[in-house]
C-alpha positions, 0 to 999 in steps of 0.5 A: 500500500506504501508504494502505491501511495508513493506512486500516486504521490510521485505523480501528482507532484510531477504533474499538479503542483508546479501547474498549481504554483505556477499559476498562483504565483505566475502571471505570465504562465499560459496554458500552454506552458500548463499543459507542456509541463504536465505532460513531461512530468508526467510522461516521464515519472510515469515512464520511469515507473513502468520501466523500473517496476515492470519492464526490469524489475531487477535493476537497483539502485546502481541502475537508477538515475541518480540513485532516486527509486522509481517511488521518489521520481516524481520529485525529478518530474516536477523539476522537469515539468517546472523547466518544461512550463517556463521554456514554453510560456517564453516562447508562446503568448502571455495570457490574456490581460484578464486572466493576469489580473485574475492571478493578481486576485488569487494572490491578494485576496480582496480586503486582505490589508483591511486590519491595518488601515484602521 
């Protein structure tokens, strides 16, 4: 159970939470710089699990990228979908100038320095 539960992990972190962060936190992140990096995350950890689990299951630690075991990749797959996301959102259109502001509210919620005026 503690496997699938790292697997499920793993790739949720190699595919929601940069896309998440990004789009709190970013206002020239786009969906296409969203999807790109959700799916080289996710293409990749899934991959690295499949390749180590079932297709040479016998293959340790020597043979891992990095020593990192197919139930702690997805922290190299949210790197790469972080790379993935910001390469593309360069070299594509920012979003549109509503949707930025709309980020802008996420992140300072209305009312938010209202205690310290008064």
């Amino acid at each position: 159970v503690a496997q699938v539960v790292a697997f499920a992990f793993g790739l949720a972190a190699a595919s929601f939470f940069p896309v998440i962060v990004m789009g709190i936190f970013s206002k020239k992140m786009n969906k296409e710089g969203a999807i790109a990096g959700m799916l080289v995350g996710l293409i990749f950890t899934f991959s690295y699990i499949v390749y180590y689990k079932f297709i040479n299951p016998t293959a340790g630690p020597n043979e891992w990228w990095f020593g990192i075991s197919p139930e702690g990749i997805g922290t190299l797959g949210m790197i790469f979908n972080f790379i993935a996301a910001v390469v593309v959102s360069k070299f594509t259109a920012a979003p549109p100038e509503h949707i930025q502001h709309l980020v802008e509210d996420i992140r300072v919620p209305r009312g938010a320095g209202a205690a310290i005026d008064h």
